[in-house]
Backbone as a ProteinNet text record, in pm:
[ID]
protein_1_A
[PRIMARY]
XXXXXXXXXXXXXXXXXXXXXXXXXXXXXXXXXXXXXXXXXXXXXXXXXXXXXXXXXXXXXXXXXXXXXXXXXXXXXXXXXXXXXXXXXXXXXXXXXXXXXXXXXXXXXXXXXXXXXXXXXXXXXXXXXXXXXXXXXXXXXXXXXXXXXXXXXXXXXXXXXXXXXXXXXXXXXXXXXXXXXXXXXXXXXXXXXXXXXXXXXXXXXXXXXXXXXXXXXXXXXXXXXXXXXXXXXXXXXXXXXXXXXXXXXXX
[TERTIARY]
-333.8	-265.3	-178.7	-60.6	96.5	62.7	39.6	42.4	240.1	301.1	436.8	487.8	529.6	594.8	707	733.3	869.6	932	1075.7	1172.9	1290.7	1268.8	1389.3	1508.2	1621.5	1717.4	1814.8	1827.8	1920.8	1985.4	2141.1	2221.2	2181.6	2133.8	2105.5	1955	1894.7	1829.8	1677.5	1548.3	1411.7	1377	1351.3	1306.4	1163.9	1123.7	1042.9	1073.3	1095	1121	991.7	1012	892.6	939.8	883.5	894.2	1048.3	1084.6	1246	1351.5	1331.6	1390.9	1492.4	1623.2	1671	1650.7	1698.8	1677.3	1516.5	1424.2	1310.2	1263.8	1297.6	1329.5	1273.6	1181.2	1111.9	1177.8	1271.4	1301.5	1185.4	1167	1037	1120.8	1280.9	1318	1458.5	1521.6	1683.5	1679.2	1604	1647.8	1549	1646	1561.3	1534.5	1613.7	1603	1433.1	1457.7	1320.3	1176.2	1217.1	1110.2	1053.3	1146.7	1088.1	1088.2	1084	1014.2	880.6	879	769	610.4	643.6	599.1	545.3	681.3	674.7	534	564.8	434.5	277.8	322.5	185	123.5	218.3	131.6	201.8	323.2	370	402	413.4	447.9	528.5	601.2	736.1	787.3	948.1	927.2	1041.7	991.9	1079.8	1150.3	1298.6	1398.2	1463.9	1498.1	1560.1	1699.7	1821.3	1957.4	1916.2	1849.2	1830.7	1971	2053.3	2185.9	2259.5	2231	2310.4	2263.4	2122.8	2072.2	2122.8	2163.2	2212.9	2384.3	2422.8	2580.1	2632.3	2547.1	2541.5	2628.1	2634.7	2710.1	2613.6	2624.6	2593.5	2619.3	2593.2	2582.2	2534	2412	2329.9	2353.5	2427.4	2474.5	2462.8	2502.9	2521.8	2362.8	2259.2	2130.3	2052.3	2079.4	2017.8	2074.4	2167.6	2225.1	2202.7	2122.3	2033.1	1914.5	1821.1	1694.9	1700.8	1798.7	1768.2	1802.9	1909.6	1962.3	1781.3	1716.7	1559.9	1462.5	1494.6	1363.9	1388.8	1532.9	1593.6	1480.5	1504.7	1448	1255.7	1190.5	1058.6	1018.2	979.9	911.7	1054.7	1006.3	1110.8	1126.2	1209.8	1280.8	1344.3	1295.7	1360.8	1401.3	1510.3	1615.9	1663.7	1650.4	1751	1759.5	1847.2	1928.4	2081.8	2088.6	2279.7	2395.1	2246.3	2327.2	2354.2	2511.3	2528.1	2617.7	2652.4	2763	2718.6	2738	2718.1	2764.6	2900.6	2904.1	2853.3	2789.1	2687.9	2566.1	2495.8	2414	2423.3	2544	2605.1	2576.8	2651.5	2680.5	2535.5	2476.1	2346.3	2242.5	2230.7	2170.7	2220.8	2355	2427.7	2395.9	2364.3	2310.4	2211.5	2117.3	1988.9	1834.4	1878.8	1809	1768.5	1669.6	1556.4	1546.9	1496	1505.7	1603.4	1657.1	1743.6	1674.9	1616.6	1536.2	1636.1	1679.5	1710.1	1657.7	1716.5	1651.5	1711.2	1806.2	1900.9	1960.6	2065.7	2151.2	2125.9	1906.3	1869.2	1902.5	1889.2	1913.6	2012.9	2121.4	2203.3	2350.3	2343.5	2439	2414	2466.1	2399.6	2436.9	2333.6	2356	2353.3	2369.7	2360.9	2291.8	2106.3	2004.6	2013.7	2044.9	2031.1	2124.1	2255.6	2382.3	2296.1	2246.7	2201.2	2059.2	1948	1864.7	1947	2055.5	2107.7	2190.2	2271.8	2309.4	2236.7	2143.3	2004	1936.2	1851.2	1714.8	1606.2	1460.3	1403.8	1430.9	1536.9	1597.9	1535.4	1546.6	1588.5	1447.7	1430.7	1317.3	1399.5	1260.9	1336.4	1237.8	1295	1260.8	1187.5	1122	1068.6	964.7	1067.7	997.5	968.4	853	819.3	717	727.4	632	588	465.9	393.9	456.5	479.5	499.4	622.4	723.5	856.4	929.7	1047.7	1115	1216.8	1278.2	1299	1472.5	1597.2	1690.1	1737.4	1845.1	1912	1854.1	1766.4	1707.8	1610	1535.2	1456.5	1514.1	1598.1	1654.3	1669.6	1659.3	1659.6	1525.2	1485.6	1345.7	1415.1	1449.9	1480.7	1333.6	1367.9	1275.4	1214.1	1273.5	1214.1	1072.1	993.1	846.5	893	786.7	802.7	714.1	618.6	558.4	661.7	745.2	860.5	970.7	1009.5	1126.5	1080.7	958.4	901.4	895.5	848.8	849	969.5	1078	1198.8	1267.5	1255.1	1295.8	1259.4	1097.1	1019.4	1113.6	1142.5	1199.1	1366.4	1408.7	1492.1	1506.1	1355.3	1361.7	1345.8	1310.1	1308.3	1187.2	1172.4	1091.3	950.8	979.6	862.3	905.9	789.1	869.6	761.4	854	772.1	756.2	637.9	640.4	574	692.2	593.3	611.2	458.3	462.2	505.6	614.3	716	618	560.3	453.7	385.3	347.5	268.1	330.6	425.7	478.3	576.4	526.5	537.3	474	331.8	235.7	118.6	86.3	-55.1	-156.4	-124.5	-232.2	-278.9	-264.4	-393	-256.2	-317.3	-203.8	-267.1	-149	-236.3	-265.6	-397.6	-460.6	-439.6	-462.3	-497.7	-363.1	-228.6	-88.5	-53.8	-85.3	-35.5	-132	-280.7	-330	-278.4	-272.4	-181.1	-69.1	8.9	157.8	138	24.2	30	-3.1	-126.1	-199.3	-84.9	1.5	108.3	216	208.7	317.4	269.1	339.6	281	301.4	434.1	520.5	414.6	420.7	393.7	410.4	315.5	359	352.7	413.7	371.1	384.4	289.2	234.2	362.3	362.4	420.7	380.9	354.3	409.2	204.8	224	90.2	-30	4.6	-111.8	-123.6	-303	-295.6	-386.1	-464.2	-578.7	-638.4	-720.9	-797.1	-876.7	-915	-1005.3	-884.9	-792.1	-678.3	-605.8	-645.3	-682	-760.7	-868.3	-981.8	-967.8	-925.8	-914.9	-809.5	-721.5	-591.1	-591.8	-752.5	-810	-845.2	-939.1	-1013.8	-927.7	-848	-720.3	-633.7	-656.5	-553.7	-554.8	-655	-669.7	-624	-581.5	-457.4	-332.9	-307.5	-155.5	-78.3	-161.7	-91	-40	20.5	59.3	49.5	86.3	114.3	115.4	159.2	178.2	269	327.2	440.7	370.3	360.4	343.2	423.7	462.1	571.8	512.4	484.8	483.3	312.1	200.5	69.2	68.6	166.6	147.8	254.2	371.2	428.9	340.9	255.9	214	55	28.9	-81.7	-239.2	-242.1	-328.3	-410.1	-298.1	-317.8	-287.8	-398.7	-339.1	-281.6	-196.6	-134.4	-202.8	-199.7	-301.3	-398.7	-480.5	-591.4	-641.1	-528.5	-517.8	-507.3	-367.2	-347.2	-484.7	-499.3	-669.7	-756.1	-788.3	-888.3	-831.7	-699.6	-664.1	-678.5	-666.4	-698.5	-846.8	-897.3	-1048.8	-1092.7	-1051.8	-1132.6	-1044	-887.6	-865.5	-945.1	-985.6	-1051.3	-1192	-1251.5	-1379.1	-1373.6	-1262.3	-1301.9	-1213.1	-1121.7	-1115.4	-1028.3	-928.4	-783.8	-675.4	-699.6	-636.4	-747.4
-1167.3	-1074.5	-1153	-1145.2	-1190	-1122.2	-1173.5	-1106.5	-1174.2	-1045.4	-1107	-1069.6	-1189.7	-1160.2	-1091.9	-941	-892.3	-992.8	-993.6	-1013.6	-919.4	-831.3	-764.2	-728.4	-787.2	-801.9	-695.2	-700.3	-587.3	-642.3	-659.9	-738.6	-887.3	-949.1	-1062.6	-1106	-1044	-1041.3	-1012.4	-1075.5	-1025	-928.7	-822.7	-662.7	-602.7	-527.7	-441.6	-271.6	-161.3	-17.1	68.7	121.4	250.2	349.6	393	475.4	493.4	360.6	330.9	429.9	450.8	482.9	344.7	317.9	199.1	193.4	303.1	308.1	251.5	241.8	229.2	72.7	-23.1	-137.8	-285.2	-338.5	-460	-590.1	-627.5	-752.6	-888.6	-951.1	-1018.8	-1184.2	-1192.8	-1341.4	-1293.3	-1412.1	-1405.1	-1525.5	-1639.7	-1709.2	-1671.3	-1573.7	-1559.1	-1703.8	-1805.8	-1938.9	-1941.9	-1960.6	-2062.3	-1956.2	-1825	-1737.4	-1719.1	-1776.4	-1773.1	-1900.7	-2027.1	-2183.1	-2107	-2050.4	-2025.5	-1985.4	-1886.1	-1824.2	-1861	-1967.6	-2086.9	-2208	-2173.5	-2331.1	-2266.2	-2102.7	-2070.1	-2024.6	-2061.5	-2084.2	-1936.7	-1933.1	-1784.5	-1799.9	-1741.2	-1767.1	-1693.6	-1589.8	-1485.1	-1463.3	-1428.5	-1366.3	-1212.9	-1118.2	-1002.7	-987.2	-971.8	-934.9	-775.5	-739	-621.3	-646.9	-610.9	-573.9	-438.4	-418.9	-303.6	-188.9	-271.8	-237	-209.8	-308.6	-269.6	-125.4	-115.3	-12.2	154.3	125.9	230.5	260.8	143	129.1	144.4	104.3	84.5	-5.3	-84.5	-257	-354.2	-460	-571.7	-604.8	-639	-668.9	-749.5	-843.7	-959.8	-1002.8	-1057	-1216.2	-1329.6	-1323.6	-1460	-1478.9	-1416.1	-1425.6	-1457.3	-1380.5	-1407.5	-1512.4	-1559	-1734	-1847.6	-1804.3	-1934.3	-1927.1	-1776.4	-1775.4	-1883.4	-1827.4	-1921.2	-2019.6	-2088.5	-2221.3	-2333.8	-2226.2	-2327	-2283.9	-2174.3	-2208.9	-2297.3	-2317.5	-2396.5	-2368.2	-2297.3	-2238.2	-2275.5	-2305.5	-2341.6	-2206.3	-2084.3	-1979.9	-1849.7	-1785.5	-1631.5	-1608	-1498.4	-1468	-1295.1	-1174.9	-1061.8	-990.7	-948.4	-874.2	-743.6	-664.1	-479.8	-463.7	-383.8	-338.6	-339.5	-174.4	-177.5	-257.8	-277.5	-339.9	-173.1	-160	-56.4	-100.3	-214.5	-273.1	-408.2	-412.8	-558.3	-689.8	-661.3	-737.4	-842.9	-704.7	-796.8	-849.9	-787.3	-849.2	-972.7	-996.2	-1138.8	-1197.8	-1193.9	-1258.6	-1335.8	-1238.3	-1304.2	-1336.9	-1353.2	-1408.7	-1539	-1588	-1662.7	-1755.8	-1690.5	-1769.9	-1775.7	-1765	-1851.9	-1723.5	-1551.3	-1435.7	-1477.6	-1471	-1419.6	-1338.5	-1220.2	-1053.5	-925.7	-909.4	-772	-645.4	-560.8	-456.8	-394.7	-284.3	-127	-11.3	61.6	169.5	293.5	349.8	466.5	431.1	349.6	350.6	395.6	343.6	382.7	524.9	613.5	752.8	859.1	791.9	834.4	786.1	684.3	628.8	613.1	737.5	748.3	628.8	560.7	437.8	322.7	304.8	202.3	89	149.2	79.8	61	101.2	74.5	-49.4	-41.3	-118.1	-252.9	-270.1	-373.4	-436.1	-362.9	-466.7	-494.9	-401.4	-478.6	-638.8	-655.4	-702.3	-831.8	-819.8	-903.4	-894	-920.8	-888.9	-970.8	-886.2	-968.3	-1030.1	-990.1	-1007	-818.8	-763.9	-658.4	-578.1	-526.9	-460.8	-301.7	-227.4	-83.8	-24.3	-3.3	46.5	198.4	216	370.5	378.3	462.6	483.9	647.5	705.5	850.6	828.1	1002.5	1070.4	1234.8	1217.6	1321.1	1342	1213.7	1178.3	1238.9	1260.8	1278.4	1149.4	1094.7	1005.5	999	915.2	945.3	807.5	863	802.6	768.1	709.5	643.8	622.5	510	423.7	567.5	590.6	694.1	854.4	826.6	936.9	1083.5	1076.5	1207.3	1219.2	1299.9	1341.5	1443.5	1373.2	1431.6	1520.8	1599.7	1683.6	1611.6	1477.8	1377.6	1340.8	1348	1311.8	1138.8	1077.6	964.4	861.7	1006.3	884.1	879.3	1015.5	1086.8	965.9	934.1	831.5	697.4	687.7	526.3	492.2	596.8	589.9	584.8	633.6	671.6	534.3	413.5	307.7	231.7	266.4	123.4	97	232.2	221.3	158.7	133.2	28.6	-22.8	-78	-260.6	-323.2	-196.2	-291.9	-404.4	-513.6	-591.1	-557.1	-471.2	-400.5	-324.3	-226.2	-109	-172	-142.9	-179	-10.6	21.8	167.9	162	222.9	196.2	386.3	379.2	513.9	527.6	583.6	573.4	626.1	772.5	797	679.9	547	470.5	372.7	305.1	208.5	162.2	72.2	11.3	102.1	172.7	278	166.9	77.8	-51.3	124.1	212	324.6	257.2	122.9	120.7	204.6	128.4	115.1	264.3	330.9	456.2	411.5	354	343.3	425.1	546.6	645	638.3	695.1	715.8	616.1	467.3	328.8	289.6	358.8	298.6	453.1	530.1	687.4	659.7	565.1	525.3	459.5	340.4	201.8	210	364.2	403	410.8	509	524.1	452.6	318	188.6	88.1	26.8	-63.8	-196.7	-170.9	-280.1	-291.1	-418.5	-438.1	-345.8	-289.6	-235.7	-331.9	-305.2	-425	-270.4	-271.4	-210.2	-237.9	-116	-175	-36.5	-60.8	43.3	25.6	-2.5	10.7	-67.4	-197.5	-296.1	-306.4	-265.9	-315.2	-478.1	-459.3	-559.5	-670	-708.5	-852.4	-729.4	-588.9	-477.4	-462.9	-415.1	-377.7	-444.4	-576.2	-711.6	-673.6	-644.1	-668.2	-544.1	-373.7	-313.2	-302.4	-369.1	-422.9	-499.6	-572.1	-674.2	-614.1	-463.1	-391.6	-361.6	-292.7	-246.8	-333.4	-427	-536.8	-483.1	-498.6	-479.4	-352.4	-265.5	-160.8	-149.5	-323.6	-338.6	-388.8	-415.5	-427.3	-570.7	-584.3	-765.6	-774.7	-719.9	-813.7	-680.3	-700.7	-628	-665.7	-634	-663.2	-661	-731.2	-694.9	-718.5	-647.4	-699.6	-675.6	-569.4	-558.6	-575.2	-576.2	-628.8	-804.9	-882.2	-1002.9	-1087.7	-976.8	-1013.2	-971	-878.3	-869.5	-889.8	-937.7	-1045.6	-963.6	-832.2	-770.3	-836	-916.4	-922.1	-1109.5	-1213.4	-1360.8	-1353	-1405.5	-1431.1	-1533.1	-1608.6	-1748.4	-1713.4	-1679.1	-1634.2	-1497.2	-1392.1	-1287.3	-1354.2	-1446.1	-1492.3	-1562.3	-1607.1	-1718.9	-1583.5	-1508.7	-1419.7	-1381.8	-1299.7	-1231.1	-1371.9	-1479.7	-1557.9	-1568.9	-1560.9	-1573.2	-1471.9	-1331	-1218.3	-1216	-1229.2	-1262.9	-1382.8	-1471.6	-1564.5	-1532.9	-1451.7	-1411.6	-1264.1	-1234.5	-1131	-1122.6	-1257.2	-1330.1	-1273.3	-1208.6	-1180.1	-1305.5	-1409.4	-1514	-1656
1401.6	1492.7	1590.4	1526.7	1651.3	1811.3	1902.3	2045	2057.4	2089.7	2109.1	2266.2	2306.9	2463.1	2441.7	2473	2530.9	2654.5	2633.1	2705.5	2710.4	2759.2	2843.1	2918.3	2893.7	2925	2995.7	3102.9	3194.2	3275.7	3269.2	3347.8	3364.4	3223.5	3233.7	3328	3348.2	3421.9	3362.8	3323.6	3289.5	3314.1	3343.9	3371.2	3280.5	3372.7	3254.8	3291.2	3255.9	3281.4	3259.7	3269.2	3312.7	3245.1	3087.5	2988.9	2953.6	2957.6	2898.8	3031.2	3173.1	3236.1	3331.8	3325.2	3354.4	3510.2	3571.2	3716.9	3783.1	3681.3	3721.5	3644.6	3692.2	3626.5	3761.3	3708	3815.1	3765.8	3831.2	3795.9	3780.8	3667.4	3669.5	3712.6	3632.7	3607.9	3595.1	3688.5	3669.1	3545.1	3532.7	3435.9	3280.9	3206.8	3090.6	3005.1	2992.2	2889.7	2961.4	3078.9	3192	3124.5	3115.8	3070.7	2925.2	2837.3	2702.2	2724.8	2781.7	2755	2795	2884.3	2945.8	2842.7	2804.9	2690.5	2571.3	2528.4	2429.8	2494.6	2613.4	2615.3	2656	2648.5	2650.8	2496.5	2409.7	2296	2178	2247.9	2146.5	2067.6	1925.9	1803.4	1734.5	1854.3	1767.5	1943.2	1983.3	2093.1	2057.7	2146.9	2148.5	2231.8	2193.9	2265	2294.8	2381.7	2415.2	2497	2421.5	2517.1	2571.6	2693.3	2750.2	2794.6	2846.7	2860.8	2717.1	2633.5	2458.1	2442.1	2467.9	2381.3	2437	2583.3	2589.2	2612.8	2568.1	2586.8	2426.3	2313.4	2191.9	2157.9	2236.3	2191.2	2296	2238.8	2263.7	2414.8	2504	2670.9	2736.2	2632.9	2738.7	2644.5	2560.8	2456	2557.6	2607.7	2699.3	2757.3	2817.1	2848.1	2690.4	2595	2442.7	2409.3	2406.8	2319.8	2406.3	2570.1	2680.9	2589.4	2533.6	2511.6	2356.7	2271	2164.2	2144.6	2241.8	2254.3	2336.3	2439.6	2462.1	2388.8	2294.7	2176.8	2092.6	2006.1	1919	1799.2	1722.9	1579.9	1627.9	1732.2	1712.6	1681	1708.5	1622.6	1644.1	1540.7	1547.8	1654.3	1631.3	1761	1697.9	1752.5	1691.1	1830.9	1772.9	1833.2	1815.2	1940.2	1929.7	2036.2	2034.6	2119.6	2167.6	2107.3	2114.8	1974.5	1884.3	1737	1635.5	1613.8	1516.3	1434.2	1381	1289.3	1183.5	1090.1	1027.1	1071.1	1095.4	1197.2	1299.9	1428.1	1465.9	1465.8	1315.4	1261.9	1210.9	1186.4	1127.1	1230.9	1288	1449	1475.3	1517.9	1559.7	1474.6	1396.3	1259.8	1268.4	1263.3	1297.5	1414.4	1497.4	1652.5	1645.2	1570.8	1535.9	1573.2	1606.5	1601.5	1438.7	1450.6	1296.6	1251.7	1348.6	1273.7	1388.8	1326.8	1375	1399.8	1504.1	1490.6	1497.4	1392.4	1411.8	1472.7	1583	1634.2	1573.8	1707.1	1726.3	1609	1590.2	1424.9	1302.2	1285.8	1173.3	1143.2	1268.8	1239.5	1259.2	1360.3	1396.8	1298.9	1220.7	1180.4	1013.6	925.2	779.9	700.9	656.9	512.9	606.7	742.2	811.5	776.3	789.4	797	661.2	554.2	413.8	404.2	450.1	444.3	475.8	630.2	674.4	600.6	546.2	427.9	319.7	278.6	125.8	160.8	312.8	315.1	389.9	469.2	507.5	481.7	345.9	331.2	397.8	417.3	491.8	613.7	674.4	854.3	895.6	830.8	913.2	966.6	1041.8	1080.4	1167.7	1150.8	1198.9	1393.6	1454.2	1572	1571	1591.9	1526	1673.3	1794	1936.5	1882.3	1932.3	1936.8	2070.2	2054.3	2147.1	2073.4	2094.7	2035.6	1872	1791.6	1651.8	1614.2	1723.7	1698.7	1745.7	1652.5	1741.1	1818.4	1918.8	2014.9	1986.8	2006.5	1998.6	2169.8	2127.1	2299.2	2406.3	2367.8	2477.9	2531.1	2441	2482.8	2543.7	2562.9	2641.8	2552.3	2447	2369.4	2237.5	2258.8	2143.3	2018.9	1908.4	1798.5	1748.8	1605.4	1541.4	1415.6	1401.2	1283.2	1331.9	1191.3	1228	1194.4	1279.9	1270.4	1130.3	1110.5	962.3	831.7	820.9	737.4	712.1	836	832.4	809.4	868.2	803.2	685.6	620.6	446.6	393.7	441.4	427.1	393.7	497.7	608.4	510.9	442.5	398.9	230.2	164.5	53.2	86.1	195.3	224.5	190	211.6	247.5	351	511	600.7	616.2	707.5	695.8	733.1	845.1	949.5	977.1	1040.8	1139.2	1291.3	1370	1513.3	1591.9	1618.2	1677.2	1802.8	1888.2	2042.7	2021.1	2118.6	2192.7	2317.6	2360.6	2478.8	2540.5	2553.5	2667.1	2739.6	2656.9	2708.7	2731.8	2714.3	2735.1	2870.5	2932.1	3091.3	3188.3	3099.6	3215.4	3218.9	3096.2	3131.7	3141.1	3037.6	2954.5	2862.7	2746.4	2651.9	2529.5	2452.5	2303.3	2247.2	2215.2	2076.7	1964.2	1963.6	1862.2	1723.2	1768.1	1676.7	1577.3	1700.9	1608.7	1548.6	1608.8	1552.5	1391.3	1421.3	1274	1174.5	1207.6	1112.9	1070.9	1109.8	1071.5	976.7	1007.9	932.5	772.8	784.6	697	559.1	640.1	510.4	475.5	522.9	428.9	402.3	313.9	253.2	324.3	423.8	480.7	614.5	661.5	812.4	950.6	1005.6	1177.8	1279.3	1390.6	1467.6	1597.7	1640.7	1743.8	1908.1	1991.2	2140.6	2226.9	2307.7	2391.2	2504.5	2561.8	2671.9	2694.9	2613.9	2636.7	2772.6	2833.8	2964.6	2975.4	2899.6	2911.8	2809.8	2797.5	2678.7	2606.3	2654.7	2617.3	2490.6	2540	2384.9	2296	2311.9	2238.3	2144.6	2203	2102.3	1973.1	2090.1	1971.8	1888.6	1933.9	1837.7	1695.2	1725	1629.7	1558.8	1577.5	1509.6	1383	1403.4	1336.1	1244.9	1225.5	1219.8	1041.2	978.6	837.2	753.8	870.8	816.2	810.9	807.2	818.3	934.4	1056.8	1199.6	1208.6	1213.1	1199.4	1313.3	1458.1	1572.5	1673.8	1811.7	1902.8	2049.4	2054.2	2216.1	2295.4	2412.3	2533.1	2636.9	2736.7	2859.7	3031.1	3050.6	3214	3175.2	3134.3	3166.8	3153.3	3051.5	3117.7	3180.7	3261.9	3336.8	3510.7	3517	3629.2	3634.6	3540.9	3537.4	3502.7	3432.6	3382	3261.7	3189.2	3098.1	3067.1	3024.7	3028.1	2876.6	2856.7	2730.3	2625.8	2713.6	2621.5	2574.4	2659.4	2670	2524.8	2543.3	2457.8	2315.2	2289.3	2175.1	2122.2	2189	2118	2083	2201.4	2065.9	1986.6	1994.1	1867.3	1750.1	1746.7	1670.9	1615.3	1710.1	1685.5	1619.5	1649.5	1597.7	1446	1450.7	1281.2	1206.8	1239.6	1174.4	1124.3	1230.2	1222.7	1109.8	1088.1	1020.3	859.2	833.2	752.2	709.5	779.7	751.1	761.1	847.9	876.5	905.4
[MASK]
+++++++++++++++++++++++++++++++++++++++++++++++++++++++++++++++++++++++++++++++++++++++++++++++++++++++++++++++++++++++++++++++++++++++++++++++++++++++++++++++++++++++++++++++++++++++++++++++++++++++++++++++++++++++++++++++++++++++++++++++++++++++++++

């Protein structure tokens, strides 16, 4: 089980938001490079990126904060990226600058053949963004709740080709409520492809039941405002999730 540090990007700036609302935004770090070394020397082994501003401008906006983060990781572990990507283009682009995986959100659904366009043309880069609430998903930086069920389009997504789907539950996410278990292992149930969990880790408690789960597919999980405001130790988290995969002989 991947424990992955979110990094958040808003005006260049580290942030975390409060159920994807921008106005409601804690600056954690003006220097994002200084914040993923950071991360990196506490032992991380993927990090997550967000153009918070891309995602609701639907272009690209913190390049210059993202090409400091991967210029001080320099290829040492992945590095996945969304927000505000709707073109091949700039999937090139940043594939190019040394991003690993491309997450698709809003585009997958708003923009027909897109997400298909982008696995035929990256395979194995691409991963899909799949935010809901109450198992509908939710486009433009949260701001609108479509009538798509969210297990419907995953299946949809997985015959793609995408790499993963990452599913936060917006209700919970930057509340430090405790991961939905329930909706996150119901998703996982029905693909064959990887989930990677986000949206409300508060504690080492949702660690553990994160671990529980792991053998239905969960590869990993985000976390941002519990171990930016210190609910939650990172190091600390990653080693059990190590321990309890070892112990239960998934890894």
């Amino acid at each position: 089980m991947l424990i992955i540090p979110a990094i958040d990007l808003k005006d260049g700036h580290c942030v975390r938001l409060k159920q994807g609302i921008m106005e409601d935004a804690t600056v954690f770090s003006k220097e994002p490079g200084e914040m993923a070394a950071h991360w990196l020397s506490q032992g991380a082994r993927r990090l997550h990126i967000v153009d918070l501003n891309g995602a609701f401008a639907g272009k690209p906006k913190n390049e210059t904060a993202i090409l400091e983060i991967v210029r001080t990781i320099d290829d040492q572990i992945p590095i996945q990226l969304g927000g505000g990507i709707r073109d091949l283009d700039t999937i090139e682009r940043y594939l190019d600058d040394g991003i690993t995986y491309i997450i698709i959100g809003t585009a997958a659904i708003k923009i027909p053949g897109f997400l298909q366009d982008a696995c035929n043309a990256f395979p194995g880069q691409i991963m899909v963004g799949l935010d809901a609430k109450d198992g509908k998903v939710a486009v433009d930086g949260w701001s609108k709740v479509t009538g798509h069920d969210v297990i419907d389009l995953a299946r949809k997504f997985e015959g793609y080709g995408v790499e993963a789907v990452i599913y936060t539950d917006i209700g919970r996410d930057g509340m430090l409520s405790g991961i939905n278990i329930a909706a996150t292992v119901e998703l996982a149930k029905e693909l064959s492809i990887p989930v990677i969990a986000s949206g409300g880790i508060t504690n080492i408690d949702d660690v553990h039941k994160l671990c529980t789960i792991e053998s239905e597919g969960i590869i990993g999980a985000i976390t941002g405002r519990a171990i930016y405001e210190g609910s939650l130790n990172f190091k600390e988290a990653q080693i059990l999730a190590d321990k309890l995969s070892k112990e239960s002989g998934i890894s």
